[in-house]
C-alpha positions in Angstrom: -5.9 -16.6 -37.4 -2.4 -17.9 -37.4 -1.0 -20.0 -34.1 1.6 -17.3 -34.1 -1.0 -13.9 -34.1 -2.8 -16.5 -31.8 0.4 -16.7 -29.4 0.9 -12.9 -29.5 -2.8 -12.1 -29.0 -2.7 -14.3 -25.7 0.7 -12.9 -24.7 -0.9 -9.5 -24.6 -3.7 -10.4 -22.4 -1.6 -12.9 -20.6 0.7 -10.0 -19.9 -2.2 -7.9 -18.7 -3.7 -10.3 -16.4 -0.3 -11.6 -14.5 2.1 -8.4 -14.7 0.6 -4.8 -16.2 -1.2 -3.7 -18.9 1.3 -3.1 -21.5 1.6 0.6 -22.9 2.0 -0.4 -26.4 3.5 -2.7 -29.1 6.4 -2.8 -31.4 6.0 -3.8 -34.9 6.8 -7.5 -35.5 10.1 -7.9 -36.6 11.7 -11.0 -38.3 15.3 -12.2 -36.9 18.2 -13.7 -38.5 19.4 -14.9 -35.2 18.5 -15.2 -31.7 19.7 -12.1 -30.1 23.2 -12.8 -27.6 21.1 -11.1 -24.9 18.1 -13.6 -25.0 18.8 -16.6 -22.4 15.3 -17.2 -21.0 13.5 -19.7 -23.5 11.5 -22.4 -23.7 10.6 -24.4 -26.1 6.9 -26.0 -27.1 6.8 -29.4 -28.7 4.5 -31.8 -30.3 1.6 -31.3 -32.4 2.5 -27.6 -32.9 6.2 -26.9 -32.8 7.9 -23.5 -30.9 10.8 -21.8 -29.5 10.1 -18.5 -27.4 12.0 -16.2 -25.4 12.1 -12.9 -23.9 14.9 -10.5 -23.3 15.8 -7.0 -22.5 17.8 -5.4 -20.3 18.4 -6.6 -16.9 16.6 -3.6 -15.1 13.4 -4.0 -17.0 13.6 -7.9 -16.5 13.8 -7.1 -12.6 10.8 -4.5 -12.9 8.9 -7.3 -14.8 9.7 -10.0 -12.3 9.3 -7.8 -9.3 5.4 -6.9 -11.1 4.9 -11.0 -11.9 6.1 -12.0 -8.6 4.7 -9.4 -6.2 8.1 -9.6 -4.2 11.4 -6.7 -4.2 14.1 -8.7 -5.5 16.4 -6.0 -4.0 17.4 -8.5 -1.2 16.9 -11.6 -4.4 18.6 -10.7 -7.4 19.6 -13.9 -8.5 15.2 -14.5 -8.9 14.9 -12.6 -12.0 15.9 -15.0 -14.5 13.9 -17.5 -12.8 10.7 -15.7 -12.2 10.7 -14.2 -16.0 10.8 -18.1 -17.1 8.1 -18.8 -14.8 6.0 -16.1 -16.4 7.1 -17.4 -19.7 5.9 -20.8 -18.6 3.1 -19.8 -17.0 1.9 -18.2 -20.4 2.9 -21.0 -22.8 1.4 -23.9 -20.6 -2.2 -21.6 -20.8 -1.6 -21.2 -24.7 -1.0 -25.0 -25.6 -4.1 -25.7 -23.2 -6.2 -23.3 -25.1 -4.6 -25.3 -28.7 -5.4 -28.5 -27.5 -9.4 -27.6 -26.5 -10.2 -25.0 -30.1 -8.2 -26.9 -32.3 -7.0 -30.3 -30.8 -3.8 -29.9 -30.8 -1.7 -31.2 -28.5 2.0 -30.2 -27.3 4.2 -29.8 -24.3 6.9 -27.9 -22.6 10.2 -28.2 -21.9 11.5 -26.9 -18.9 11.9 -23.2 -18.9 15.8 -21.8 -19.4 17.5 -18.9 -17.7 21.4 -19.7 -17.8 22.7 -16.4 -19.5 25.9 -18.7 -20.3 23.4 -21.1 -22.2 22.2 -20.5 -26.1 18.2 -21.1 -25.9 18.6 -23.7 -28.4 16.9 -24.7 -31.5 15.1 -22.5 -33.7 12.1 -23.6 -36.5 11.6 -21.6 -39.0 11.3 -18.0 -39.3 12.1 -16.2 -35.9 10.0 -13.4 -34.9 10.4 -10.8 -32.0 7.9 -8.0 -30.8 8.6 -5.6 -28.7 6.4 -4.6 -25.8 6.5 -1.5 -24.2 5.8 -1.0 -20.1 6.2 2.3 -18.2 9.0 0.8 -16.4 10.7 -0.3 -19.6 10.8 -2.5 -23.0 10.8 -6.5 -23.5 10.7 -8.2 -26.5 9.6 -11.4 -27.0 10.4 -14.0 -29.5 8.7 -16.9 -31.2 9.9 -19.1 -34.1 7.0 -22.0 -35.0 7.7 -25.1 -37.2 5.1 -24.9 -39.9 
């Protein structure tokens, strides 16, 4: 199995576990470009190599942060961006744990971004997004690995 079908396989169930069992999944798509709408990144270096994100629109990203966090950002709106990179950090810090103990390999993160006037940065190689599909709405997330 690929690092990337491994990524996506433990999105899914990381997804599950922390937020809501996801309705469904998009087919994988390959990007040219990182979408304008995608500011909350982070990137994975070291042994294995990665930019992610995750976008969609902002009332989805609310509904997803509001399911992560446990908390009505109606009073918090300026959380959403923040919590949706915690989630994203949350997930990628248990993915490069799992790497390092099945296959030894070892990487790090960089700290999460959620500026929606920033570019998410660097990207290594083929991009991919997937679309994931809630009841209150659709994300996609993106990965592009160095190989």
């Amino acid at each position: 199995m690929s690092k990337k079908d491994l990524y996506m396989a433990e999105l899914i169930f990381n997804l599950g576990r922390f937020v809501e069992q996801p309705l469904g999944l998009g087919p994988e798509e390959r990007l040219s470009q990182i979408p304008e709408n995608c500011y909350i990144s982070q990137h994975i270096k070291g042994d294995y190599t990665a930019m992610t994100g995750v976008y969609g629109s902002d009332d989805v990203l609310k509904s997803f942060a509001e399911k992560y966090s446990k908390m009505d950002l109606s009073a918090e709106p300026g959380l959403m961006g923040e919590l949706v990179a915690d989630f994203l950090n949350l997930h990628n810090g248990l993915f490069i744990v799992n790497l390092s103990e099945s296959e030894n390999i070892e990487s790090t993160l960089t700290v999460p971004s959620f500026d929606p006037n920033a570019a998410p940065g660097d990207i290594f190689g083929e991009l991919y997004s997937v679309s994931v599909e809630f009841p209150f709405g659709t994300l996609c997330f993106l990965l592009s690995e160095s190989l």
